[in-house]
KOLGULUM-902007 format. One line per field, with one value per residue (C-alpha): x, y, z; residue number from 1; residue in three letters. Coordinates in steps of 0.05 Angstrom, whole numbers. Example, Ala and Ser with C-alpha at 12.3 -4.5 7.8 and 13.67 -1.06 7.14 Angstrom:
// KOLGULUM-902007
x	c(246;273) .
y	c(-90;-21) .
z	c(156;143) .
pos	c(1;2) .
code	c(ALA;SER) .
END
This chain:
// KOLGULUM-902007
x	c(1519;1545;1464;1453;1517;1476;1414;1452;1449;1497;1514;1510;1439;1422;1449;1402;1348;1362;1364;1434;1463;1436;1433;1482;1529;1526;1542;1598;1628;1620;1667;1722;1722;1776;1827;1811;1822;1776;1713;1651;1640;1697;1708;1628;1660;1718;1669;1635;1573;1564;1592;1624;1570;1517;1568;1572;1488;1478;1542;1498;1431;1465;1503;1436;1489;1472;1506;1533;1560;1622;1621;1564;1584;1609;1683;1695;1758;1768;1743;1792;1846;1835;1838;1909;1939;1969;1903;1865;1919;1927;1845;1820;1768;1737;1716;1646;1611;1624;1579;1595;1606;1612;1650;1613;1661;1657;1690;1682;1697;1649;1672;1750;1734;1805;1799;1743;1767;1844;1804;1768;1827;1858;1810;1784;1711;1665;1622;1651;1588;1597;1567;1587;1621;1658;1730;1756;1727;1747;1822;1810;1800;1854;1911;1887;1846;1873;1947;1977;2032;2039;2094;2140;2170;2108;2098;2185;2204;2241;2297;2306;2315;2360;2418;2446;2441;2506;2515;2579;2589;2648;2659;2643;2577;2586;2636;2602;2630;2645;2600;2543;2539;2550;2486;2451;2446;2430;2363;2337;2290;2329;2376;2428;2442;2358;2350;2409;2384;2312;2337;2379;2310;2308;2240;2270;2313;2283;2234;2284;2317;2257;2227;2288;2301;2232;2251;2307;2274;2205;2262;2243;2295;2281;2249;2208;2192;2145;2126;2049;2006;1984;2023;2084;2080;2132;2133;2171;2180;2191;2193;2187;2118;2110;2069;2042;2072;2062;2034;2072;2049;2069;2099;2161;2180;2243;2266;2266;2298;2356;2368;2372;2416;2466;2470;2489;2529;2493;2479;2426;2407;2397;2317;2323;2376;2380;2425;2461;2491;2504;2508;2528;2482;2516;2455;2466;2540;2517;2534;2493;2494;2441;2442;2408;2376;2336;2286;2254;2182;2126;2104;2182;2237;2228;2277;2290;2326;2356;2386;2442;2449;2505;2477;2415;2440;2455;2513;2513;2480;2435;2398;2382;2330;2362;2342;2392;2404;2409;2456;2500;2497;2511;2571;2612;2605;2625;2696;2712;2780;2750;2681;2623;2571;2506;2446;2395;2326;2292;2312;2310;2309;2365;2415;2479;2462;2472;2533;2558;2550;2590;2647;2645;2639;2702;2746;2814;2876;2903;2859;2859;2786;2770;2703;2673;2596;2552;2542;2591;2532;2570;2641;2670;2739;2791;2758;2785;2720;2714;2651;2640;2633;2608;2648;2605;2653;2716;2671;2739;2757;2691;2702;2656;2642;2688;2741;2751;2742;2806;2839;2819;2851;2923;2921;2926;2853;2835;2753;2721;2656;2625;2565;2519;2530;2497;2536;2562;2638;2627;2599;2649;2707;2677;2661;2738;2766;2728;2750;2824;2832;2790;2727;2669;2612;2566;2476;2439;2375;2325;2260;2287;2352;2345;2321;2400;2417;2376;2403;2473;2454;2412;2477;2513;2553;2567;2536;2589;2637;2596;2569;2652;2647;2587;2587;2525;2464;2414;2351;2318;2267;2247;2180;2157;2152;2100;2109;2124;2092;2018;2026;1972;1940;1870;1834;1847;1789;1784;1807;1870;1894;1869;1906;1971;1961;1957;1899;1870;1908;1964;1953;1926;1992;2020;1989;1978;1989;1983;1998;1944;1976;2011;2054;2120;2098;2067;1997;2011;2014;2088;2162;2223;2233;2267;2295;2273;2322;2330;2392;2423;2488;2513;2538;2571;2507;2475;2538;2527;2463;2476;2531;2485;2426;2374;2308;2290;2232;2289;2326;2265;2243;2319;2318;2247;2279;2333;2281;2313;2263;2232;2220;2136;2156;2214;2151;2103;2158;2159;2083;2073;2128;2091;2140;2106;2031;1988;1985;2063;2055;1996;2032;2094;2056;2019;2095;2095) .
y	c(2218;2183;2170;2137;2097;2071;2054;2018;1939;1894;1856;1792;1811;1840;1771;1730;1772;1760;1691;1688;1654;1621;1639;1579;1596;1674;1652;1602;1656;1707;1655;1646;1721;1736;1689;1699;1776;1791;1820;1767;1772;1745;1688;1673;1670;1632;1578;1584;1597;1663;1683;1753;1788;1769;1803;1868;1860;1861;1923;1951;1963;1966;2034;2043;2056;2019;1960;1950;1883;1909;1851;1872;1945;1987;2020;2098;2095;2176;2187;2139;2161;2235;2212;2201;2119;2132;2149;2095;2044;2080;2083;2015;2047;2053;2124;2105;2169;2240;2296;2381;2387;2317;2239;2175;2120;2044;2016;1959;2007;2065;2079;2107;2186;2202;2166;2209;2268;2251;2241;2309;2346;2309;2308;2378;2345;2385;2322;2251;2211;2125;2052;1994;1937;1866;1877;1818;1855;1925;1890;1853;1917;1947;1899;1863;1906;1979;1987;1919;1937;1921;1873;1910;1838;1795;1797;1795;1726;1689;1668;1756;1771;1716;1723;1778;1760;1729;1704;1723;1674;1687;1620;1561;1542;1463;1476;1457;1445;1382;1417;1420;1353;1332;1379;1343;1275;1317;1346;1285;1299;1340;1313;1351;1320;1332;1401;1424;1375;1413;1487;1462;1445;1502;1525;1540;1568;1620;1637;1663;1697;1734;1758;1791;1812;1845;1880;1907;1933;1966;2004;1962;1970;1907;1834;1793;1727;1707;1641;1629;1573;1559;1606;1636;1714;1756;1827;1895;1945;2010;2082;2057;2023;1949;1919;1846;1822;1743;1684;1622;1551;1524;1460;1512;1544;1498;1500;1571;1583;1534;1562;1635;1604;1568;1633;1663;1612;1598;1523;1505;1447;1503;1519;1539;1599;1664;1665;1723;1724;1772;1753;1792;1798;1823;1851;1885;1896;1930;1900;1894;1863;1836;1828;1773;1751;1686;1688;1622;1628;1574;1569;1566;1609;1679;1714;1787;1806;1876;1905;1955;1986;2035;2055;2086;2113;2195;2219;2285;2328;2377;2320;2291;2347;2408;2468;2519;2562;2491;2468;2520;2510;2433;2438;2501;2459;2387;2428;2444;2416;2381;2375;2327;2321;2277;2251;2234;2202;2131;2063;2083;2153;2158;2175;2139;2166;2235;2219;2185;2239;2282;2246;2241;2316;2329;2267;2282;2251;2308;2279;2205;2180;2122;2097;2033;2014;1960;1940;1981;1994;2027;2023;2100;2102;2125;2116;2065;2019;1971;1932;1908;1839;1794;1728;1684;1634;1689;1754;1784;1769;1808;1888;1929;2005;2021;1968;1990;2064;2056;2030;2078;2135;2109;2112;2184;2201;2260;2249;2193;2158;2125;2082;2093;2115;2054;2061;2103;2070;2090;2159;2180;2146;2183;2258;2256;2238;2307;2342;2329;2354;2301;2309;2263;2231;2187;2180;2165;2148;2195;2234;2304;2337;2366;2303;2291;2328;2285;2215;2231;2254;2182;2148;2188;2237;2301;2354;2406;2351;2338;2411;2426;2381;2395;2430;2406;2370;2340;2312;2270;2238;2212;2227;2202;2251;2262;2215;2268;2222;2222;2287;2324;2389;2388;2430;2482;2484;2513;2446;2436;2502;2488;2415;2459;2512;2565;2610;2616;2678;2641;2577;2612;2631;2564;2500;2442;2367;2295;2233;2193;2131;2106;2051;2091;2087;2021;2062;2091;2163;2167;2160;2161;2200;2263;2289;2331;2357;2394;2428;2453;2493;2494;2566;2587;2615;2540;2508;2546;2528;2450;2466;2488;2434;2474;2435;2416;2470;2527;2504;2500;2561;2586;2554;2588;2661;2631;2615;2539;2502;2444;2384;2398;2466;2430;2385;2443;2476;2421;2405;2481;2480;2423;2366;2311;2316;2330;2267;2268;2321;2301;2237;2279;2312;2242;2231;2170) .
z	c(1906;1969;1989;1924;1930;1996;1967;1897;1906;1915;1838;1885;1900;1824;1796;1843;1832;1750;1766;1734;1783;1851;1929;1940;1884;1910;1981;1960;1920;1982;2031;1980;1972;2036;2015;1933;1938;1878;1859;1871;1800;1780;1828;1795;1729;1752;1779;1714;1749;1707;1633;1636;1589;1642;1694;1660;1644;1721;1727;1680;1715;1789;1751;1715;1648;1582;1572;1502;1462;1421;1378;1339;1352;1289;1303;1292;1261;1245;1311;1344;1311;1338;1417;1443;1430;1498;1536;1503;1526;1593;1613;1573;1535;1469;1437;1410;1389;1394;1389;1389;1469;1487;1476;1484;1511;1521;1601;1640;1701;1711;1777;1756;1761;1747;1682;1662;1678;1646;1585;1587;1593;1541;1486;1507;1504;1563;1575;1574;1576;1584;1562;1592;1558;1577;1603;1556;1485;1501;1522;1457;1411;1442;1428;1376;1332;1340;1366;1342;1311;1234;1223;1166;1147;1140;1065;1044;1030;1090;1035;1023;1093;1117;1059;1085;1159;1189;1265;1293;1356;1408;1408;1365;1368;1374;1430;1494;1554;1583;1645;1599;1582;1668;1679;1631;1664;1729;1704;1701;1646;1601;1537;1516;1442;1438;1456;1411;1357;1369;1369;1306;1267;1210;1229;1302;1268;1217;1265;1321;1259;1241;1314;1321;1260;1257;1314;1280;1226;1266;1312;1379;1438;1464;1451;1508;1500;1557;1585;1598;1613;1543;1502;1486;1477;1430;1450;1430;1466;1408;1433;1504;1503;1502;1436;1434;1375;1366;1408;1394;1411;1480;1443;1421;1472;1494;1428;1416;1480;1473;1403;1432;1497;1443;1403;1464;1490;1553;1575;1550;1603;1652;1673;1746;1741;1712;1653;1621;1554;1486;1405;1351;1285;1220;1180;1108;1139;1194;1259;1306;1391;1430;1502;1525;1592;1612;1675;1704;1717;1740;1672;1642;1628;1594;1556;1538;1497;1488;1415;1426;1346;1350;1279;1314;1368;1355;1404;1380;1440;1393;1374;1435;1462;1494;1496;1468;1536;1568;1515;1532;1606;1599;1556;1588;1648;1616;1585;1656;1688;1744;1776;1786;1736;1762;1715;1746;1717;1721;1694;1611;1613;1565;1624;1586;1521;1543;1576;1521;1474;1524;1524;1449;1447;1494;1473;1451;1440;1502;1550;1581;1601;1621;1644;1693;1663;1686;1623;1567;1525;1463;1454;1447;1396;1442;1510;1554;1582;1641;1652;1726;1738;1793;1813;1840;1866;1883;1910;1927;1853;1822;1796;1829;1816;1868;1859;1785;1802;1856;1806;1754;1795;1791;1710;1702;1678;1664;1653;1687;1672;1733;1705;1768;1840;1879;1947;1995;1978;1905;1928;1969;1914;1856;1904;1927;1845;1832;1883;1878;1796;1764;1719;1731;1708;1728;1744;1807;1809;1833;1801;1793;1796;1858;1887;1884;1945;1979;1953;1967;2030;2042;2017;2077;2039;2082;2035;2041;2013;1949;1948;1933;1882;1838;1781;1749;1762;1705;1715;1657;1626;1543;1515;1446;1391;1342;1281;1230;1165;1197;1242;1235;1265;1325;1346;1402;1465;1527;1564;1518;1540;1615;1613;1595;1653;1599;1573;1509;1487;1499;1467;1403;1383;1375;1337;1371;1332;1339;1297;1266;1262;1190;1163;1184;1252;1262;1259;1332;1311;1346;1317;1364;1428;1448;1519;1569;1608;1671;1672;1742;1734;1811;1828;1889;1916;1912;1937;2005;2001;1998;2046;2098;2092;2066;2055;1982;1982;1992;1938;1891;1915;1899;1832;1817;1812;1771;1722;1715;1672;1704;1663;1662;1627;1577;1557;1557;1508;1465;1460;1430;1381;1350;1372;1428;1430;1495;1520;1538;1576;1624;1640;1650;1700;1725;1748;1690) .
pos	c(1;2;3;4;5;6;7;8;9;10;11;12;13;14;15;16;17;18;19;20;21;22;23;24;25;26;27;28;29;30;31;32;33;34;35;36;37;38;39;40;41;42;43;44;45;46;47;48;49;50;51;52;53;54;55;56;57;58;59;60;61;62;63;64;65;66;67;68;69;70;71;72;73;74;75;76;77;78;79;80;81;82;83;84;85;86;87;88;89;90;91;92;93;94;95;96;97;98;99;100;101;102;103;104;105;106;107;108;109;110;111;112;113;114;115;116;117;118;119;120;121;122;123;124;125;126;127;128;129;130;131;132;133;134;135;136;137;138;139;140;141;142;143;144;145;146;147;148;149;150;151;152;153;154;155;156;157;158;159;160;161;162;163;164;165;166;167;168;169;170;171;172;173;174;175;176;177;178;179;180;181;182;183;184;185;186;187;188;189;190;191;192;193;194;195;196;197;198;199;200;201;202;203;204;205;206;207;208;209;210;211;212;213;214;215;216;217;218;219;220;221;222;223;224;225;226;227;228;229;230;231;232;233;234;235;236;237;238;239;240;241;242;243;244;245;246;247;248;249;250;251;252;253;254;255;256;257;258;259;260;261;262;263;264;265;266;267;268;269;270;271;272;273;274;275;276;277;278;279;280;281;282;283;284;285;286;287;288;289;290;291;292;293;294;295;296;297;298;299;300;301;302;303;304;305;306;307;308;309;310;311;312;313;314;315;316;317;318;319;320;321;322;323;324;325;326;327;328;329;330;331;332;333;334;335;336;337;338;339;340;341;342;343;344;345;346;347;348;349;350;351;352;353;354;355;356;357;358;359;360;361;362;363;364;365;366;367;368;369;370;371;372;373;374;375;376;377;378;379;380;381;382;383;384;385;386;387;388;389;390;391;392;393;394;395;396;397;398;399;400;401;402;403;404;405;406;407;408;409;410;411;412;413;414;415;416;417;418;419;420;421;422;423;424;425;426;427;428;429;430;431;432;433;434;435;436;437;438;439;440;441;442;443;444;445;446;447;448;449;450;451;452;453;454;455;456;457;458;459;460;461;462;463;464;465;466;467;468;469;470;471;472;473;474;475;476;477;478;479;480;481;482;483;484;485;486;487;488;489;490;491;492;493;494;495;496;497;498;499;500;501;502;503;504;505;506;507;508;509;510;511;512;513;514;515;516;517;518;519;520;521;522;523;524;525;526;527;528;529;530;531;532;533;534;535;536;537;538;539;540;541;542;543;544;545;546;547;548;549;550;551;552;553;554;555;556;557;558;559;560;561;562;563;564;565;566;567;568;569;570;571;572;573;574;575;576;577;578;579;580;581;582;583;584;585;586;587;588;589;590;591;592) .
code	c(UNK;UNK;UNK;UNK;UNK;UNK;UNK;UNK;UNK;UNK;UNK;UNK;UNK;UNK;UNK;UNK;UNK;UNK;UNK;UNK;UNK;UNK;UNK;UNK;UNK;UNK;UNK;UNK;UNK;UNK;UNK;UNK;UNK;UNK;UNK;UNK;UNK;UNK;UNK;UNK;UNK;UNK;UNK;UNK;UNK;UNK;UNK;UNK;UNK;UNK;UNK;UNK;UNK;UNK;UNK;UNK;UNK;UNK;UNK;UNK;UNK;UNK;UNK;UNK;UNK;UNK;UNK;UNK;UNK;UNK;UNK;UNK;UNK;UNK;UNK;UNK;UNK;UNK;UNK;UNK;UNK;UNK;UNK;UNK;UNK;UNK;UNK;UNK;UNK;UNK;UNK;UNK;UNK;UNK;UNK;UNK;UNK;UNK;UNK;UNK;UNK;UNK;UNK;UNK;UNK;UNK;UNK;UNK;UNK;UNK;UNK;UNK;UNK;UNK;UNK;UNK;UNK;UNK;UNK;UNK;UNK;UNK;UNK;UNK;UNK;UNK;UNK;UNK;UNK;UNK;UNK;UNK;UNK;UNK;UNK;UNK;UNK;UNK;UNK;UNK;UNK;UNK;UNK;UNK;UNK;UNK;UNK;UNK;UNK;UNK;UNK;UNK;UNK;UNK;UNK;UNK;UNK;UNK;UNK;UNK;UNK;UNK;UNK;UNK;UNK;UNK;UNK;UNK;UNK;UNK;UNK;UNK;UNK;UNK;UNK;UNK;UNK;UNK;UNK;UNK;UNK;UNK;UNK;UNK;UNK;UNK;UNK;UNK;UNK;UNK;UNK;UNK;UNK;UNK;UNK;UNK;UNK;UNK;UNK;UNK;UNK;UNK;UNK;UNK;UNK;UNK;UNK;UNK;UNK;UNK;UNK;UNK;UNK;UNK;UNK;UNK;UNK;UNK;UNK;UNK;UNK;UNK;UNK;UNK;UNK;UNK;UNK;UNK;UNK;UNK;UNK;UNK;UNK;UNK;UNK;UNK;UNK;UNK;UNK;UNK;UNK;UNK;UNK;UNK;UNK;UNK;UNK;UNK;UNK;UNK;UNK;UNK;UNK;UNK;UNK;UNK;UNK;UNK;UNK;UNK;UNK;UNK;UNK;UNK;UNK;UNK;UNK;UNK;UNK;UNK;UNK;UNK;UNK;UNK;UNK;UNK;UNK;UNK;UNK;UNK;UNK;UNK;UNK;UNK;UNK;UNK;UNK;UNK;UNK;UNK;UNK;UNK;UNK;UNK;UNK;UNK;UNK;UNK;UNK;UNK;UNK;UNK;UNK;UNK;UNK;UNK;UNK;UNK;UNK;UNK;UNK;UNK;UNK;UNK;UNK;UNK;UNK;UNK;UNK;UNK;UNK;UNK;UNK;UNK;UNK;UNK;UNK;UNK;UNK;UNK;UNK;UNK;UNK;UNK;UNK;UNK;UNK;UNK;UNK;UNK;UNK;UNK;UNK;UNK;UNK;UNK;UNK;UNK;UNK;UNK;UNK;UNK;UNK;UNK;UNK;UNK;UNK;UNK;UNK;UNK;UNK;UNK;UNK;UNK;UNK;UNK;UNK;UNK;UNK;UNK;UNK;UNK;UNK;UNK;UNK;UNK;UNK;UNK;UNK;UNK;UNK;UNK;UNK;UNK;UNK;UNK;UNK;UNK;UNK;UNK;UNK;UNK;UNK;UNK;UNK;UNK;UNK;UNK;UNK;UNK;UNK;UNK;UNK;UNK;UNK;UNK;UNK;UNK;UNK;UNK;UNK;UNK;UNK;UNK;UNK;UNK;UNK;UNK;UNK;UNK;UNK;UNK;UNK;UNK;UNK;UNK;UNK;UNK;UNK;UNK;UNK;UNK;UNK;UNK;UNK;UNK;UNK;UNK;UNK;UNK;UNK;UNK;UNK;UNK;UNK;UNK;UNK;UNK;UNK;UNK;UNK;UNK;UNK;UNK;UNK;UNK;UNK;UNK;UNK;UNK;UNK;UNK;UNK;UNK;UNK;UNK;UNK;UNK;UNK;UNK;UNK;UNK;UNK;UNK;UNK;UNK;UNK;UNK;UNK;UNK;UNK;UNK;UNK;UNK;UNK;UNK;UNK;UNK;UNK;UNK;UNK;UNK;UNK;UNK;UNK;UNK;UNK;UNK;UNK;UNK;UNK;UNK;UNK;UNK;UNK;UNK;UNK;UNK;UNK;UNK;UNK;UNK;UNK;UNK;UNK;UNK;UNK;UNK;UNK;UNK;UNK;UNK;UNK;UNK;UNK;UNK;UNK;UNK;UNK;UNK;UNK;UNK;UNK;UNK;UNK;UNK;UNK;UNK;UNK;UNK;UNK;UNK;UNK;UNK;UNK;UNK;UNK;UNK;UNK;UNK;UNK;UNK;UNK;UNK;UNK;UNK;UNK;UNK;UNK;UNK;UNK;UNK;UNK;UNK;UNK;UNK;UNK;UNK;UNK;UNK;UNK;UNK;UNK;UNK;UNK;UNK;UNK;UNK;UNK;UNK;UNK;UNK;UNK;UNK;UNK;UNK;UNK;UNK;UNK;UNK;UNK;UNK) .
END
């Protein structure tokens, strides 16, 4: 392999020799290269010395792999729909052909291994066998042709969907600030009366209305609106993954983003700061908030926009994914009088939900809780909230974690929600409320539970402090669930069961499904996500543990004869009752 890799030609040298390009376009190519940072084919198409299909002709016979055009190819829709949406999107390929033993794929990059085998262990295919084809058509297919989401509102008239929509400002939204106006003349360029009388138009308007009502109504979790050099791209982001939605003409983008910053009451002559700002949206009397946040960029400012439904959001903790011995675990320990209880997972892992429900689950009118969030994402009946707050002009007027949770202290609480341990002031605040009769909440981010001991230990808490203090540690992740309108039953192989580190025997017992994409789902074959949880309940014999430094690996090892379920085996558990298909579970295991 490695002696063929010496003898294969250089695609500088194949494209001269195919008299696709010349020795003097080659060689200026070749000393832009350093500073460029690209392949040499693609500085020759950027110097439009070379069209990409000639590219991938001269990929083809340096790989000596067939080269085919996809615009005259014929699509395999039953066969697409039986290979994962999330490997397809992951890997950039098309499934082209398959055959008893073996899949026939379309790349533009036959030299990713690891893709090829991901997909064997995947689709459970023993031969994965490949054609070349351009980068921009198999991108194209991808977004545009399979997985772009069907847009639920397209064919209900605009005068239907807006009656029952109401905006709910905080303040009135012809109320600007005498600041505004100063700004104004400073931009130079900008005119206040102009961009208001713009973002006023009723086309600006309705279509603001409608991208995010339609992300209302197809369950997305968040809106971007992003700023390129020729277009403006709408995108939702719905069960986690990110969907190109709509490209909107360049010639609108200042509109629609001064009609978002005035719903928000933001100022709207404003384009070289971040801005951050919330609106409410009565729809079909159900209220609704969005958090909103504008970014400048070199091609103008982007928005995103996130949709916090309290209709959607299920605070009752046997829906959210636990496992019933875990259940139990989590809430004998959340009823306890005092103690620290730590989440820990990445950025939208579903960290606040679960500590949400709870609260909701203990709150009574006998105990006082209060909580300090950065932001309050749901407002709890009977729970007293503080948001944090930054004052930019007054930093000894802002409310930080710590600030609020000193202050929390001399109220009386009896359970205390600490949004997120950042700091070793917050740390050591929120370890000394537990140990002196409190009980508290809050997350931290790291990858695993375990990986706790080591963060607070980073932050430069002494261990056998917060080992006193820890009653629980939870380690978390979401994974999408199988959409249960389209959800339909594959085949079992030797490599499914191999991909799931169990055997045959084994895997014969159980039936394993995936979604193949329908109307309910927005033809992705998924609907909604579920937890996976990794429940630690910290016993005396682990507190000594922690006390006395042991090394991660001990612990592990310790945690191994306690038979705690890792979050690869919650996955694993879920994929073989018939509830997240395969593909969750690899990336689980990719560390995604």
């Amino acid at each position: 392999m490695a002696a063929d890799f010496l003898k294969r030609k250089r695609i500088g040298e194949i494209l001269v020799e195919m008299r696709a390009v010349t020795q003097e376009q080659l060689e200026t190519a070749l000393r832009r290269q350093p500073s460029a940072r690209k392949m040499i084919g693609e500085i020759l198409i950027e110097d439009k010395a070379l069209s990409e299909e000639t590219l991938f002709r001269g990929l083809s016979m340096q790989h000596g792999i067939e080269f085919v055009n996809l615009g005259s190819a014929e699509l395999n829709s039953d066969l697409i729909r039986q290979i994962p949406e999330s490997l397809i999107k992951t890997y950039k390929f098309i499934p082209l052909r398959k055959e008893p033993k073996s899949l026939t794929i379309a790349v533009f990059d036959p030299t990713n291994t690891k893709m090829f085998d991901s997909i064997k262990m995947a689709t459970g295919f023993m031969f994965i066998k490949w054609v070349l084809a351009t980068k921009s058509q198999i991108l194209h297919i991808i977004n545009e042709v399979l997985y772009r989401p069907q847009n639920v509102l397209d064919n209900v008239p605009m005068d239907d969907l807006l009656k029952d929509v109401k905006l709910e400002f905080t303040k009135e939204e012809n109320l600007f600030s005498e600041a505004f106006a100063n700004t104004a003349g400073q931009q130079g360029d900008l005119n206040l009366e102009e961009l208001k009388r713009e973002s006023d138009q009723t086309s600006i308007v309705t279509l603001v209305h409608k991208i995010i009502l339609d992300a209302v109504k197809m369950r997305a979790s968040d809106v971007h609106i992003e700023a390129f050099e020729k277009i403006i791209q709408v995108r939702y982001r719905i069960d986690g993954i990110l969907y190109d939605i709509l490209p909107i003409e360049k010639a609108a983008q200042m509109a629609i983003i001064s009609r978002i910053k005035i719903m928000s009451n933001l100022d709207i002559t404003e384009r070289f700061m971040p801005q951050d700002g919330n609106f409410k949206l009565r729809v079909k009397n159900q209220q609704i908030e969005f958090r909103v946040a504008i970014l400048p960029s070199i091609y103008g400012q982007n928005c995103t926009i996130r949709i916090l439904d309290a209709g959607r959001v299920n605070l009752d903790l046997k829906g959210l994914g636990f496992h019933d011995d875990d259940l139990r675990i989590f809430e004998y320990n959340i009823g306890k009088p005092w103690g620290l209880c730590l989440l820990a997972g990445p950025t939208g892992s579903g960290k606040t939900t679960t500590l949400y429900s709870a609260l909701s689950l203990i709150n009574s009118r006998q105990k006082k809780i209060i909580t300090v969030e950065d932001p309050v994402e749901f407002k709890i009946p009977g729970v007293h909230q503080m948001q944090v707050f930054e004052n930019k002009n007054d930093p000894n007027r802002s409310l930080t974690f710590a600030r609020g949770l000193r202050s929390i202290l001399r109220l009386d609480p009896d359970i205390i929600l600490v949004g997120e341990i950042r700091d070793y002031e917050t740390a050591e605040i929120t370890v000394k409320a537990a140990l002196t009769g409190h009980m508290v909440f809050s997350t931290i981010h790291a990858n695993t539970a375990i990986e706790t001991i080591n963060r607070l230990e980073n932050i430069g808490i002494d261990p056998y402090l917060y080992a006193s203090a820890l009653c629980l540690l939870v380690g978390q992740r979401l994974v999408r669930k199988i959409c249960p309108h389209c959800k339909t039953e594959i085949e079992q192989t030797p490599y499914l069961a191999a991909s799931l580190g169990i055997d045959m025997n084994e895997l014969a017992a159980h039936k394993l499904y995936r979604g193949m994409g329908c109307k309910a789902c927005n033809n992705s074959g998924f609907r909604d996500r579920t937890g996976l949880y990794e429940v630690i309940e910290i016993t005396p014999d682990l507190k000594e543990m922690i006390g006395q430094r042991r090394t991660s690996l001990e612990l592990i090892t310790h945690l191994r004869k306690r038979k705690v379920k890792t979050l690869s085996e919650c996955c694993l558990a879920k994929v073989l009752e018939g509830e997240v298909p395969i593909e969750e579970y690899i990336m689980i295991n990719m560390g995604s």
